[in-house]
Biopython code that builds the backbone (N, CA, C, O; Angstrom):
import numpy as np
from Bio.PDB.StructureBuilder import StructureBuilder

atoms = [
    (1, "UNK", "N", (1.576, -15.602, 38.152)),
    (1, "UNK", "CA", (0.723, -16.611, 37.580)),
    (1, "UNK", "C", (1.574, -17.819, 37.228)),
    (1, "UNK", "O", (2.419, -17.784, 36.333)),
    (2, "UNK", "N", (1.344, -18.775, 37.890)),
    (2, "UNK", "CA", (2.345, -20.088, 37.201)),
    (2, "UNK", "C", (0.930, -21.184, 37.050)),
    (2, "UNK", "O", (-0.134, -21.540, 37.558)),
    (3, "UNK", "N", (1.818, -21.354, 36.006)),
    (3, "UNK", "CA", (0.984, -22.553, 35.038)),
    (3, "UNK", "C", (2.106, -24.025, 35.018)),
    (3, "UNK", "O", (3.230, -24.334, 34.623)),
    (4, "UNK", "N", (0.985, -24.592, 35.693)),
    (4, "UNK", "CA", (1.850, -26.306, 35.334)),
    (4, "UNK", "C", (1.491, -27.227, 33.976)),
    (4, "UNK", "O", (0.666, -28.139, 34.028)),
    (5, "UNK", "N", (2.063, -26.945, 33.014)),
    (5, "UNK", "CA", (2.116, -27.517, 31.796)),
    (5, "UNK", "C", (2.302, -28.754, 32.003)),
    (5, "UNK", "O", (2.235, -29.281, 30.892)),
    (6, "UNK", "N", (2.530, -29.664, 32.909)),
    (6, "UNK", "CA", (2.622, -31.137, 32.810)),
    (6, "UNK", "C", (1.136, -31.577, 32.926)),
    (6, "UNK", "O", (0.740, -32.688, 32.573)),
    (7, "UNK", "N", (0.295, -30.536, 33.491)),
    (7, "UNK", "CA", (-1.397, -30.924, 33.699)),
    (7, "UNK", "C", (-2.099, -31.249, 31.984)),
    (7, "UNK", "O", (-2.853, -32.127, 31.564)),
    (8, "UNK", "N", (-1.413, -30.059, 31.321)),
    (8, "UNK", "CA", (-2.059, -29.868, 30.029)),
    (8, "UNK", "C", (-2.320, -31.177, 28.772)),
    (8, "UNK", "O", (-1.516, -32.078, 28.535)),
    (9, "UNK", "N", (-3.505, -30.991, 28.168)),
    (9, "UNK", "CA", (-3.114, -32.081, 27.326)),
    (9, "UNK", "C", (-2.381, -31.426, 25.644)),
    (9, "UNK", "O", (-2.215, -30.208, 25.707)),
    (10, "UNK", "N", (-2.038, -31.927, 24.524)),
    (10, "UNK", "CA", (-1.486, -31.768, 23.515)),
    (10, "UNK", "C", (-2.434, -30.656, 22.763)),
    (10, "UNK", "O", (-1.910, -29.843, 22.001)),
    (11, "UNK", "N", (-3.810, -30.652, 22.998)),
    (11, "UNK", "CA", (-4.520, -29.711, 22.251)),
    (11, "UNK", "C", (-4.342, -28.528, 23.003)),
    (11, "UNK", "O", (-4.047, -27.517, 22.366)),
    (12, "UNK", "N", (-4.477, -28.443, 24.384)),
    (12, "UNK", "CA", (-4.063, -27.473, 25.044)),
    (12, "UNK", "C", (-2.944, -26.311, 24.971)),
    (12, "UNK", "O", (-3.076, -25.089, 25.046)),
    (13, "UNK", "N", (-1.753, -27.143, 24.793)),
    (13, "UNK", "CA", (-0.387, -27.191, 25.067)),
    (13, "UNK", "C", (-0.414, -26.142, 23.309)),
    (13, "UNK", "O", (0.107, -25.026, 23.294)),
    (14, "UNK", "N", (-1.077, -26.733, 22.006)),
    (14, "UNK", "CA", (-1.171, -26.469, 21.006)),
    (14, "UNK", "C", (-1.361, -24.900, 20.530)),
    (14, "UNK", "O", (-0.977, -24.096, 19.681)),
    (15, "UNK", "N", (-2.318, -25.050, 21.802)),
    (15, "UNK", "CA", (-2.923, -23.559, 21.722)),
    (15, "UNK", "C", (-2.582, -22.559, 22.426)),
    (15, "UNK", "O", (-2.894, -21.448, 21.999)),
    (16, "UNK", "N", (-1.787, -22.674, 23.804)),
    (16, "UNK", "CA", (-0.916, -22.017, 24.488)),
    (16, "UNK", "C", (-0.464, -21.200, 23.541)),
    (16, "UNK", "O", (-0.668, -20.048, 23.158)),
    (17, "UNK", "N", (0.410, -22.387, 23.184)),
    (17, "UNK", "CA", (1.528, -22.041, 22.007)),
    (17, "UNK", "C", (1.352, -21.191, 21.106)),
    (17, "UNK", "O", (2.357, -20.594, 20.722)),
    (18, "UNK", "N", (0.233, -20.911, 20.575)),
    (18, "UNK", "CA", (-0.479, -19.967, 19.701)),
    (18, "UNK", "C", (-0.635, -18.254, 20.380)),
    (18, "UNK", "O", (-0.099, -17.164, 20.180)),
    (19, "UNK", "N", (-1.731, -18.837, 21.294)),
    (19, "UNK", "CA", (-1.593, -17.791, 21.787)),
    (19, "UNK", "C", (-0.400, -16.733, 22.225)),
    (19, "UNK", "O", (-0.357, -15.502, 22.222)),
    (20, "UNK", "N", (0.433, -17.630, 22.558)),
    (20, "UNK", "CA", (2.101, -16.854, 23.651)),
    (20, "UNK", "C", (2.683, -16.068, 21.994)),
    (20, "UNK", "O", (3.358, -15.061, 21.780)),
    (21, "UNK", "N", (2.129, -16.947, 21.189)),
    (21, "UNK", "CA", (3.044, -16.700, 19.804)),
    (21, "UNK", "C", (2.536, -15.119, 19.339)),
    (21, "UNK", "O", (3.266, -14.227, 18.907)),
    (22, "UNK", "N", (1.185, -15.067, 19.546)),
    (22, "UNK", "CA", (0.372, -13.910, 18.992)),
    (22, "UNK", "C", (0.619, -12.799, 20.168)),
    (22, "UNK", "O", (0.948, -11.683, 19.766)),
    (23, "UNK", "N", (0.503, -12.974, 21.470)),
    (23, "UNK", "CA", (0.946, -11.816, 22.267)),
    (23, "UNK", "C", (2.446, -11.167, 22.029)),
    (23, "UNK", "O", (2.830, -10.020, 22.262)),
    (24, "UNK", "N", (3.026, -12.087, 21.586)),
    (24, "UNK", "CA", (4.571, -11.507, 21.546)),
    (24, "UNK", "C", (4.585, -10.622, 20.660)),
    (24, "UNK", "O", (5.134, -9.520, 20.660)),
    (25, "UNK", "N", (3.674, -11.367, 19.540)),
    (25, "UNK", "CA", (4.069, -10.386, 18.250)),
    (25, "UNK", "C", (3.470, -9.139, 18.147)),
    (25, "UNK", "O", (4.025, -8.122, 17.730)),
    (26, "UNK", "N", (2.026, -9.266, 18.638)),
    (26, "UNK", "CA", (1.058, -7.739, 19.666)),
    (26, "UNK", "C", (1.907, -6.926, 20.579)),
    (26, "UNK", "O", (1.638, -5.782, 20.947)),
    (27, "UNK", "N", (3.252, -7.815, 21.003)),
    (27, "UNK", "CA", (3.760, -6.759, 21.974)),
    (27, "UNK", "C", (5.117, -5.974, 21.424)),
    (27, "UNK", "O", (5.567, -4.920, 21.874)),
    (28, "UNK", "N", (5.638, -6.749, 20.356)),
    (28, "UNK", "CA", (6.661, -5.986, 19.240)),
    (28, "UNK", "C", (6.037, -4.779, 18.350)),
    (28, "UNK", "O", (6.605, -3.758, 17.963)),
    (29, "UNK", "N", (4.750, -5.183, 18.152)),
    (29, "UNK", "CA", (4.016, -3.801, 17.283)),
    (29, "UNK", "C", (3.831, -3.077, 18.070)),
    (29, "UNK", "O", (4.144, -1.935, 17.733)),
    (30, "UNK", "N", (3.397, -3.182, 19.157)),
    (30, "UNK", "CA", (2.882, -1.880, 20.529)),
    (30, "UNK", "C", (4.581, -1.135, 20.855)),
    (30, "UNK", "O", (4.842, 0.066, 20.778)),
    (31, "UNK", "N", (5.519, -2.217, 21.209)),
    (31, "UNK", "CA", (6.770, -1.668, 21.213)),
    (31, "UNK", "C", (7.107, -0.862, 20.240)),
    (31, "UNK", "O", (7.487, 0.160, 20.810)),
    (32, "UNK", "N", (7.217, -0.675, 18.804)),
    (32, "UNK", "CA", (7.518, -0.687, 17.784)),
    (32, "UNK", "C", (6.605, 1.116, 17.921)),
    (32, "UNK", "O", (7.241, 2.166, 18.005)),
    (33, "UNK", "N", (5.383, 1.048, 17.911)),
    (33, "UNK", "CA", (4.275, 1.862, 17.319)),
    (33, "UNK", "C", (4.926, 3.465, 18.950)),
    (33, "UNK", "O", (5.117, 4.638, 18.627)),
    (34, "UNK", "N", (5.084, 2.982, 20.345)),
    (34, "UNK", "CA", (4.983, 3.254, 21.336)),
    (34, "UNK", "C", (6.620, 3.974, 20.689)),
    (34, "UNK", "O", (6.601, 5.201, 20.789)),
    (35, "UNK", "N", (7.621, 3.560, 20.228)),
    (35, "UNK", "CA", (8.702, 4.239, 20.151)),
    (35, "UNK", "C", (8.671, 5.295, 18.686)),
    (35, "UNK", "O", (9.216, 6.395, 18.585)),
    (36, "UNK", "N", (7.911, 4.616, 17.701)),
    (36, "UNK", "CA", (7.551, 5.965, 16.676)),
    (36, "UNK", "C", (7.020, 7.171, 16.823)),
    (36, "UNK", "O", (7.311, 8.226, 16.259)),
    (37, "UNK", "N", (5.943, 6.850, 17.902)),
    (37, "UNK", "CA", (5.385, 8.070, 18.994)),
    (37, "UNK", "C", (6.439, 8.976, 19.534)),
    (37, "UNK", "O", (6.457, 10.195, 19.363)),
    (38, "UNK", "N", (7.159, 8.402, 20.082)),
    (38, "UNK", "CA", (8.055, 9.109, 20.718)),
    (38, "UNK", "C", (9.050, 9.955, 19.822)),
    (38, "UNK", "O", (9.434, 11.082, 20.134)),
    (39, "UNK", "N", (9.468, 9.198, 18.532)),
    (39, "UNK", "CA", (10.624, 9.910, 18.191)),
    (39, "UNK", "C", (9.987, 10.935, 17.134)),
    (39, "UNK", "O", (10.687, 11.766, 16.555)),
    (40, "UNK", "N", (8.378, 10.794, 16.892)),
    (40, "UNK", "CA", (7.782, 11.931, 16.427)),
    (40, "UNK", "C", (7.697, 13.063, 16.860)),
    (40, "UNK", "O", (7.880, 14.101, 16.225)),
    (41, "UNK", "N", (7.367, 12.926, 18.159)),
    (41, "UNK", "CA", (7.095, 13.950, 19.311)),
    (41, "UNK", "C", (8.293, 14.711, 19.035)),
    (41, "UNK", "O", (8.128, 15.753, 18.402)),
    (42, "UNK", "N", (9.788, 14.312, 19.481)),
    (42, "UNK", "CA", (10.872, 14.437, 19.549)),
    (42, "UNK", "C", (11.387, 15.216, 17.944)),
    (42, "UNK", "O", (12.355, 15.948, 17.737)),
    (43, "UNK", "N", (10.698, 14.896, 17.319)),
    (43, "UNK", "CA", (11.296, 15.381, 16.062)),
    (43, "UNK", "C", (10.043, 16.839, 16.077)),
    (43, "UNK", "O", (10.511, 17.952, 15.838)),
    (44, "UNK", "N", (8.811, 16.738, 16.307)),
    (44, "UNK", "CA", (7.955, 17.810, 16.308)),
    (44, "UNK", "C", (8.301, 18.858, 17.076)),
    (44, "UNK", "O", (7.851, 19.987, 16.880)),
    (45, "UNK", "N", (9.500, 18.432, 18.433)),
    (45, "UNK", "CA", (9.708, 19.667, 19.617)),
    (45, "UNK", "C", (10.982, 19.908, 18.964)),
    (45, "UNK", "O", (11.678, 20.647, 19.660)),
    (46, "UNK", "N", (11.765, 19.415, 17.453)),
    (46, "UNK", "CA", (13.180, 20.155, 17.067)),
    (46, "UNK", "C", (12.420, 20.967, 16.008)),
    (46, "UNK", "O", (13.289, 21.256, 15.185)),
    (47, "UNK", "N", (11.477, 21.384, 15.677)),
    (47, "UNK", "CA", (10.429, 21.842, 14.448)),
    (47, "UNK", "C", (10.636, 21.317, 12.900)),
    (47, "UNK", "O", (11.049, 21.921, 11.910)),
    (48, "UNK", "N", (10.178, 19.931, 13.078)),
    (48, "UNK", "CA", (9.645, 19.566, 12.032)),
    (48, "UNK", "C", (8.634, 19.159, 12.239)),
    (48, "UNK", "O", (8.285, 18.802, 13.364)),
    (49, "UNK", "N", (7.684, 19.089, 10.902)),
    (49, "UNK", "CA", (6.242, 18.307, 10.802)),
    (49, "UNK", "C", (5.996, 17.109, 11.578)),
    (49, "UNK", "O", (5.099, 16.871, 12.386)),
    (50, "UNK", "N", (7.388, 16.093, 11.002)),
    (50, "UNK", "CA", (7.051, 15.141, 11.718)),
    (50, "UNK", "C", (8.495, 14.372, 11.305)),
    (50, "UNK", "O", (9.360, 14.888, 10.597)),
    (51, "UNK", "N", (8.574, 12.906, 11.955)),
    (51, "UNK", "CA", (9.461, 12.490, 11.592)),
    (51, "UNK", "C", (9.422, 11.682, 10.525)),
    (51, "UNK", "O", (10.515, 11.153, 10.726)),
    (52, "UNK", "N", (9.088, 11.243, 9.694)),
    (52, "UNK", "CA", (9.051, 11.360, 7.873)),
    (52, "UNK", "C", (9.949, 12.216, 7.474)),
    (52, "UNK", "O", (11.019, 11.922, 6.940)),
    (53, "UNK", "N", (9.476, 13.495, 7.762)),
    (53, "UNK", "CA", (10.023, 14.801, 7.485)),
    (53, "UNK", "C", (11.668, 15.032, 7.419)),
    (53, "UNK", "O", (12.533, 15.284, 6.580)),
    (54, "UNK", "N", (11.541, 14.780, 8.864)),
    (54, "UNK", "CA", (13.081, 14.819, 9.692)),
    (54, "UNK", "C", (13.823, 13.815, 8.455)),
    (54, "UNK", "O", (14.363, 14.331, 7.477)),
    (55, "UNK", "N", (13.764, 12.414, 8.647)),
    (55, "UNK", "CA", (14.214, 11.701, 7.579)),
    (55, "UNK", "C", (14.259, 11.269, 6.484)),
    (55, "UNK", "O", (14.713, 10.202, 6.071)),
    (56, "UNK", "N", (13.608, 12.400, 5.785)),
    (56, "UNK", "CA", (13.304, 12.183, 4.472)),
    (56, "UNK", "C", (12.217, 11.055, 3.948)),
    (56, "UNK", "O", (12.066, 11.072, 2.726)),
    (57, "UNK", "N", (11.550, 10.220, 4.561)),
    (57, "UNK", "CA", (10.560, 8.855, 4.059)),
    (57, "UNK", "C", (9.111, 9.533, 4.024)),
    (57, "UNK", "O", (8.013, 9.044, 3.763)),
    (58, "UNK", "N", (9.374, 10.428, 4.268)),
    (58, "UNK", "CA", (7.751, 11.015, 3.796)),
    (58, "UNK", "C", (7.223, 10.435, 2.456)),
    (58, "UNK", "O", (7.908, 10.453, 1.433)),
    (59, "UNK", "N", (5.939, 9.908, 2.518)),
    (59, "UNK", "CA", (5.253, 9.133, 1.240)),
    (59, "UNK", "C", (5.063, 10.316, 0.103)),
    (59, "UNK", "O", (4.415, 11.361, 0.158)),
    (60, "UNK", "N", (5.599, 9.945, -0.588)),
    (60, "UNK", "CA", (5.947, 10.776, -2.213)),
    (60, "UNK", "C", (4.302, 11.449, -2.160)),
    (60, "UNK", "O", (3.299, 10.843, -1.783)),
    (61, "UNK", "N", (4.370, 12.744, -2.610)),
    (61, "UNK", "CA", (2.850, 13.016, -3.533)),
    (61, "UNK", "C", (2.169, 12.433, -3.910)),
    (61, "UNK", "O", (2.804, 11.521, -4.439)),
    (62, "UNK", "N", (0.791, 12.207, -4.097)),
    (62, "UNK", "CA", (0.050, 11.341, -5.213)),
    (62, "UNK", "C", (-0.244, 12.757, -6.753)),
    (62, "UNK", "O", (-0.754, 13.877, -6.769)),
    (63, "UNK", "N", (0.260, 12.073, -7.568)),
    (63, "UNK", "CA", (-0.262, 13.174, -8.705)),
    (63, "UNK", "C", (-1.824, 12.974, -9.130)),
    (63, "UNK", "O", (-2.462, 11.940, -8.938)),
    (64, "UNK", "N", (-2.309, 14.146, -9.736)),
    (64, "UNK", "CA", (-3.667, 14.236, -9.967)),
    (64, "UNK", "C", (-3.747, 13.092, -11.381)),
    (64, "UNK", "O", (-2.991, 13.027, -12.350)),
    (65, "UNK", "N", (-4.820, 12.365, -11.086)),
    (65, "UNK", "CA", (-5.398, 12.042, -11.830)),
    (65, "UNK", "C", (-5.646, 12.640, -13.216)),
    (65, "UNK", "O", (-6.403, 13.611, -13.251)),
    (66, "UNK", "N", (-4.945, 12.056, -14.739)),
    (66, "UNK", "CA", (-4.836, 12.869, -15.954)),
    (66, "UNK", "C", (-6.294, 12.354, -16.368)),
    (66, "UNK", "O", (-6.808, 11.292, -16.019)),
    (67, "UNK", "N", (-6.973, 13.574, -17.382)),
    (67, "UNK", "CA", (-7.700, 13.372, -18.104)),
    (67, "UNK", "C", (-7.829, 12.459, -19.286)),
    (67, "UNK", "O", (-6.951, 12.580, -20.141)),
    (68, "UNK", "N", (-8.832, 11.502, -19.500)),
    (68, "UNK", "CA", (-8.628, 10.708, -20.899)),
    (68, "UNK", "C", (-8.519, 11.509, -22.125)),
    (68, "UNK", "O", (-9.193, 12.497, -22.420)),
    (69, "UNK", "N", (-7.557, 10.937, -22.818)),
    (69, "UNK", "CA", (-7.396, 11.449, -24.210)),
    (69, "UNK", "C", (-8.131, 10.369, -25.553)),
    (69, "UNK", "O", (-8.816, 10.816, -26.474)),
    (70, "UNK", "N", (-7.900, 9.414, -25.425)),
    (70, "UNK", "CA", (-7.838, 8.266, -26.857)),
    (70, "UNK", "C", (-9.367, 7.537, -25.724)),
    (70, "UNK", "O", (-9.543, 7.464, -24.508)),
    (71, "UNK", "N", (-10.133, 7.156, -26.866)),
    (71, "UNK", "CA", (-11.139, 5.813, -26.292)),
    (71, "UNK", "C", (-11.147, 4.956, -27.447)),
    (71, "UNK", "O", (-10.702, 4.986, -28.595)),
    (72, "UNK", "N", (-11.765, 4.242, -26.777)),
    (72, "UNK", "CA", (-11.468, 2.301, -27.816)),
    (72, "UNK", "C", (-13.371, 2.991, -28.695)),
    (72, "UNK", "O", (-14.492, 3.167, -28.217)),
    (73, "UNK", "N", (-12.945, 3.112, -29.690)),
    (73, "UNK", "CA", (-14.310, 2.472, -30.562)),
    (73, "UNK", "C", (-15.149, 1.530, -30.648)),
    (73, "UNK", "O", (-16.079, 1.663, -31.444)),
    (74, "UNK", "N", (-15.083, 0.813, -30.169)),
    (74, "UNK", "CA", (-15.633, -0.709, -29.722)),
    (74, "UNK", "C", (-15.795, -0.486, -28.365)),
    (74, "UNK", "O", (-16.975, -0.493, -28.013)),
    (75, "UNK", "N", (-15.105, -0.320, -27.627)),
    (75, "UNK", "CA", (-15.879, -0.119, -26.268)),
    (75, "UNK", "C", (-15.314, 1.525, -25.253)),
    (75, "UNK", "O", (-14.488, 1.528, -24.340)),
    (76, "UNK", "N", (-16.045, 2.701, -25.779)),
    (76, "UNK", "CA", (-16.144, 3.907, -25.053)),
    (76, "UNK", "C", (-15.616, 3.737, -23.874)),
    (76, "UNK", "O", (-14.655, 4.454, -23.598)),
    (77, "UNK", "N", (-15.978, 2.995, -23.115)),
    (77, "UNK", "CA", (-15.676, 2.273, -21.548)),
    (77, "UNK", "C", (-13.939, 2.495, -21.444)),
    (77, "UNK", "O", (-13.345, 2.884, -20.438)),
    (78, "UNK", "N", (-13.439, 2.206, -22.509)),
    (78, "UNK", "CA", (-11.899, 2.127, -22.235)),
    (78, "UNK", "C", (-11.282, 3.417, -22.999)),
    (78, "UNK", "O", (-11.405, 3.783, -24.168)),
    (79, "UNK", "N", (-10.722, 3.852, -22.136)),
    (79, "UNK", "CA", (-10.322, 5.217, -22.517)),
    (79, "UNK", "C", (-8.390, 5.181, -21.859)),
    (79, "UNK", "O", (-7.685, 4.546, -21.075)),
    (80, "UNK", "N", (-8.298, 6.336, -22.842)),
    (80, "UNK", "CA", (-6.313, 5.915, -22.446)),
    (80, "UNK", "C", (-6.376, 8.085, -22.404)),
    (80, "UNK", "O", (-6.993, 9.080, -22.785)),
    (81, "UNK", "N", (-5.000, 7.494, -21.488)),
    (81, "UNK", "CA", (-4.750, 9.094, -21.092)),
    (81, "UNK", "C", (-3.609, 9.521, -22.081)),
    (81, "UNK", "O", (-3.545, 10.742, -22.226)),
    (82, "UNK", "N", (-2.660, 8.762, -22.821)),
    (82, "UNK", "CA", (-1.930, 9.105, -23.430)),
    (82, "UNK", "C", (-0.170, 8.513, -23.080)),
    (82, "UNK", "O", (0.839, 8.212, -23.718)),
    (83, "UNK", "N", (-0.728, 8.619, -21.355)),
    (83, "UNK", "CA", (0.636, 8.684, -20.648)),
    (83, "UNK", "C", (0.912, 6.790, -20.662)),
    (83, "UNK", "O", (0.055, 5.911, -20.759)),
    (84, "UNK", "N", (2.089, 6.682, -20.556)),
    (84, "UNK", "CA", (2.625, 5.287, -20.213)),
    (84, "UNK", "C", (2.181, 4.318, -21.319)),
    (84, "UNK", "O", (1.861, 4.776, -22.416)),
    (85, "UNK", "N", (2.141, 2.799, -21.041)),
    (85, "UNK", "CA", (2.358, 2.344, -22.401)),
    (85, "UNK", "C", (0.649, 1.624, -22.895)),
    (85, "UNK", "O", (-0.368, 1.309, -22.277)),
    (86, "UNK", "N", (1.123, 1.615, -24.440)),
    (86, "UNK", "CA", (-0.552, 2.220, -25.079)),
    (86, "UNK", "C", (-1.226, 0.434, -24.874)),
    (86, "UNK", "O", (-0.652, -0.648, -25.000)),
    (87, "UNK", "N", (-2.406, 0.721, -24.577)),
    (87, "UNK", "CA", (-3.238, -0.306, -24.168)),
    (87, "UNK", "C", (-3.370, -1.209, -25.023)),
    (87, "UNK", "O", (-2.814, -0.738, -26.015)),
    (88, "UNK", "N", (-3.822, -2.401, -25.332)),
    (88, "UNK", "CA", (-3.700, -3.199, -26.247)),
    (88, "UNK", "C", (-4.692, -2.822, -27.615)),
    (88, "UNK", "O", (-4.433, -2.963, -28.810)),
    (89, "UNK", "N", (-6.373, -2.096, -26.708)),
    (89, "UNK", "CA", (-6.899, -1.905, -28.033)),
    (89, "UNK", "C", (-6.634, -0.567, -28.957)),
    (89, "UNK", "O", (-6.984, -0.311, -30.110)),
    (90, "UNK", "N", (-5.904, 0.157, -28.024)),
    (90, "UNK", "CA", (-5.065, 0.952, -28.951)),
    (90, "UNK", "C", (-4.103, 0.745, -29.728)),
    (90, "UNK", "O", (-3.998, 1.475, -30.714)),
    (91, "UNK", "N", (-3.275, -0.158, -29.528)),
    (91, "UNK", "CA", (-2.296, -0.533, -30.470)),
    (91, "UNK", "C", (-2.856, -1.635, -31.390)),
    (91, "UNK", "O", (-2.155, -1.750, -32.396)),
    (92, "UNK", "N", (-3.886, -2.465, -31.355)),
    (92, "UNK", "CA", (-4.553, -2.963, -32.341)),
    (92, "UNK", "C", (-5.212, -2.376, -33.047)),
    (92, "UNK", "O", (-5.289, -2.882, -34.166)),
    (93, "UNK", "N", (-6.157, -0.830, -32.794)),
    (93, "UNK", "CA", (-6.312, -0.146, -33.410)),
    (93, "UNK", "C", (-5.682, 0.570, -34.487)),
    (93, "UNK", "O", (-6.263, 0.935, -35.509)),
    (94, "UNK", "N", (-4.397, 0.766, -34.200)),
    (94, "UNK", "CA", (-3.398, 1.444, -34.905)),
    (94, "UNK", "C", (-2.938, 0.482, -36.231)),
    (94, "UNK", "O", (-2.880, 0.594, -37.455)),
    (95, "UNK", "N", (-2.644, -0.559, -35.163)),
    (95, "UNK", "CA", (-2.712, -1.882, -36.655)),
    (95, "UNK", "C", (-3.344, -2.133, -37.927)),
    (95, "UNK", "O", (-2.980, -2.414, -39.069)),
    (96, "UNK", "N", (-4.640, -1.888, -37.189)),
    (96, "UNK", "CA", (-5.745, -2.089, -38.289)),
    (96, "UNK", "C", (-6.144, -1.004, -39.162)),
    (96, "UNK", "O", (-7.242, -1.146, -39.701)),
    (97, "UNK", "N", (-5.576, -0.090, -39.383)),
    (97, "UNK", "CA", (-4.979, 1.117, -40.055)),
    (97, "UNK", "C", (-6.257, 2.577, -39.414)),
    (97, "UNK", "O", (-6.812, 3.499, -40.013)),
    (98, "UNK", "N", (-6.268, 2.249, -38.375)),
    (98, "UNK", "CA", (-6.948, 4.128, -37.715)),
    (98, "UNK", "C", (-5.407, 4.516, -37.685)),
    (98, "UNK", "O", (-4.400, 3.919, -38.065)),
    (99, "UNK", "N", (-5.633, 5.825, -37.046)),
    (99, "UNK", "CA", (-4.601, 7.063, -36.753)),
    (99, "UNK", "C", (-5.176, 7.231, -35.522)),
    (99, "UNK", "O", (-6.212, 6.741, -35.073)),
    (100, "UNK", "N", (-4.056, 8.290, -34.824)),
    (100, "UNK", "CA", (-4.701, 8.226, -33.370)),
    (100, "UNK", "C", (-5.469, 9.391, -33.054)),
    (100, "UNK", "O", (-6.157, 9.537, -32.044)),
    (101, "UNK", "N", (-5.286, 10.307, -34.094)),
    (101, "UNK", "CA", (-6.443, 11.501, -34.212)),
    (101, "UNK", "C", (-8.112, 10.985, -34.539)),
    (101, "UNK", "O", (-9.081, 11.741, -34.482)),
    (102, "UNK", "N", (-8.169, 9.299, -34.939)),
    (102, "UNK", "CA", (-9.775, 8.930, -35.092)),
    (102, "UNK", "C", (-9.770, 8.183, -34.038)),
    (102, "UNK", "O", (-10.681, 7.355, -34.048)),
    (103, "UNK", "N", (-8.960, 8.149, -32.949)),
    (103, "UNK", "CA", (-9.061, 7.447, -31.214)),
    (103, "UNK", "C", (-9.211, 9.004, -30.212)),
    (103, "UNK", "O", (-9.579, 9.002, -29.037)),
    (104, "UNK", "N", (-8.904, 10.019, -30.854)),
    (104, "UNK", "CA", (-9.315, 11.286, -29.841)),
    (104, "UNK", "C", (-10.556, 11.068, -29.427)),
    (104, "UNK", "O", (-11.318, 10.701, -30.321)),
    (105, "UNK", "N", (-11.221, 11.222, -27.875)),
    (105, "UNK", "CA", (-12.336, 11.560, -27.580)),
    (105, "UNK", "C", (-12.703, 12.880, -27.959)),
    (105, "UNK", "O", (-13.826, 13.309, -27.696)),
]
sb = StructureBuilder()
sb.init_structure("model")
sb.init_model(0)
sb.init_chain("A")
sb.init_seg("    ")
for serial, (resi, resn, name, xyz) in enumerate(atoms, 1):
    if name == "N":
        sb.init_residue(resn, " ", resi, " ")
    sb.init_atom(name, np.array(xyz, "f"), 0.0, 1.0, " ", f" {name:<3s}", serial, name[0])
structure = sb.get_structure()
Protein backbone atom coordinates (compact mmCIF):
# COMPACT_ATOMS: atom_id res chain seq x y z
CA UNK A 1 0.00 0.00 0.00
CA UNK A 2 1.83 3.32 -0.71
CA UNK A 3 0.38 6.46 0.10
CA UNK A 4 1.57 9.78 -1.45
CA UNK A 5 1.43 12.27 1.36
CA UNK A 6 2.37 15.20 -0.86
CA UNK A 7 -1.49 14.74 -2.24
CA UNK A 8 -2.75 15.20 1.40
CA UNK A 9 -3.99 18.31 2.85
CA UNK A 10 -2.95 19.46 6.70
CA UNK A 11 -6.29 18.12 8.14
CA UNK A 12 -5.62 14.96 6.52
CA UNK A 13 -2.02 14.62 7.20
CA UNK A 14 -3.42 15.55 11.05
CA UNK A 15 -5.28 12.62 11.22
CA UNK A 16 -3.04 10.09 9.61
CA UNK A 17 -0.97 11.02 12.26
CA UNK A 18 -3.45 10.04 14.82
CA UNK A 19 -4.43 7.25 13.56
CA UNK A 20 -0.59 5.59 12.82
CA UNK A 21 -0.22 6.92 16.53
CA UNK A 22 -3.20 4.72 17.90
CA UNK A 23 -2.34 1.51 15.80
CA UNK A 24 1.11 1.43 17.17
CA UNK A 25 0.06 1.69 20.51
CA UNK A 26 -2.92 -1.24 19.74
CA UNK A 27 -0.01 -3.09 18.45
CA UNK A 28 2.40 -2.80 21.70
CA UNK A 29 -0.66 -4.01 23.88
CA UNK A 30 -1.47 -7.01 21.47
CA UNK A 31 2.44 -7.55 21.56
CA UNK A 32 2.61 -7.14 25.18
CA UNK A 33 -0.86 -9.25 26.04
CA UNK A 34 0.30 -12.10 23.02
CA UNK A 35 3.72 -12.62 25.08
CA UNK A 36 1.95 -12.84 28.71
CA UNK A 37 -0.03 -15.64 27.05
CA UNK A 38 2.77 -17.32 26.31
CA UNK A 39 4.88 -17.13 29.33
CA UNK A 40 1.66 -18.25 31.24
CA UNK A 41 1.23 -21.21 29.27
CA UNK A 42 4.95 -21.83 29.85
CA UNK A 43 4.80 -21.36 33.45
CA UNK A 44 1.35 -23.63 33.61
CA UNK A 45 3.39 -26.65 31.58
CA UNK A 46 6.42 -26.18 34.65
CA UNK A 47 3.20 -26.67 37.23
CA UNK A 48 2.26 -23.62 38.44
CA UNK A 49 -1.17 -21.92 38.54
CA UNK A 50 0.02 -19.37 36.63
CA UNK A 51 2.59 -16.92 36.13
CA UNK A 52 1.75 -14.43 39.02
CA UNK A 53 2.38 -17.47 40.84
CA UNK A 54 5.71 -18.41 39.33
CA UNK A 55 6.78 -14.74 40.26
CA UNK A 56 5.40 -13.96 43.12
CA UNK A 57 2.90 -10.68 41.79
CA UNK A 58 -0.08 -12.51 42.40
CA UNK A 59 -2.76 -9.74 43.61
CA UNK A 60 -2.69 -9.93 47.49
CA UNK A 61 -6.12 -11.42 49.04
CA UNK A 62 -8.98 -9.17 49.48
CA UNK A 63 -9.93 -9.50 53.31
CA UNK A 64 -13.56 -9.92 54.31
CA UNK A 65 -15.35 -7.14 54.89
CA UNK A 66 -15.45 -6.32 59.05
CA UNK A 67 -18.62 -5.89 60.74
CA UNK A 68 -19.72 -2.34 62.12
CA UNK A 69 -19.03 -1.76 65.62
CA UNK A 70 -19.58 2.21 66.75
CA UNK A 71 -22.56 4.31 64.77
CA UNK A 72 -22.82 8.15 64.77
CA UNK A 73 -26.03 9.11 66.88
CA UNK A 74 -26.96 11.74 64.69
CA UNK A 75 -26.76 9.86 61.73
CA UNK A 76 -27.17 5.69 62.11
CA UNK A 77 -26.08 5.83 58.37
CA UNK A 78 -22.44 6.15 59.56
CA UNK A 79 -21.17 3.38 61.24
CA UNK A 80 -17.26 2.63 62.09
CA UNK A 81 -15.79 -0.85 62.31
CA UNK A 82 -13.34 -0.01 64.91
CA UNK A 83 -10.38 -0.75 62.63
CA UNK A 84 -8.08 2.17 61.26
CA UNK A 85 -8.42 5.74 62.10
CA UNK A 86 -11.66 6.95 64.02
CA UNK A 87 -13.97 8.97 61.79
CA UNK A 88 -14.49 12.45 62.52
CA UNK A 89 -18.00 12.02 64.12
CA UNK A 90 -16.55 9.70 66.33
CA UNK A 91 -13.92 11.61 67.60
CA UNK A 92 -16.21 14.62 68.02
CA UNK A 93 -18.33 12.47 69.78
CA UNK A 94 -15.79 11.52 72.21
CA UNK A 95 -15.10 15.25 72.66
CA UNK A 96 -18.30 16.14 73.58
CA UNK A 97 -18.06 13.85 76.52
CA UNK A 98 -19.91 10.21 75.22
CA UNK A 99 -17.70 7.08 75.83
CA UNK A 100 -17.41 4.71 73.18
CA UNK A 101 -19.51 2.05 74.91
CA UNK A 102 -22.71 4.82 74.19
CA UNK A 103 -21.34 4.67 70.21
CA UNK A 104 -21.71 0.61 70.38
CA UNK A 105 -24.39 -0.46 67.93
Amino acid sequence: MELDLNTLDLKELKSLQTRVARAIATFEDRRKKEALSKLDEAARELGFASLAELTGTAAPRKRAAVEAKYANPANPAETWSGRGRKPRWFAAALAGGKSESDLLI
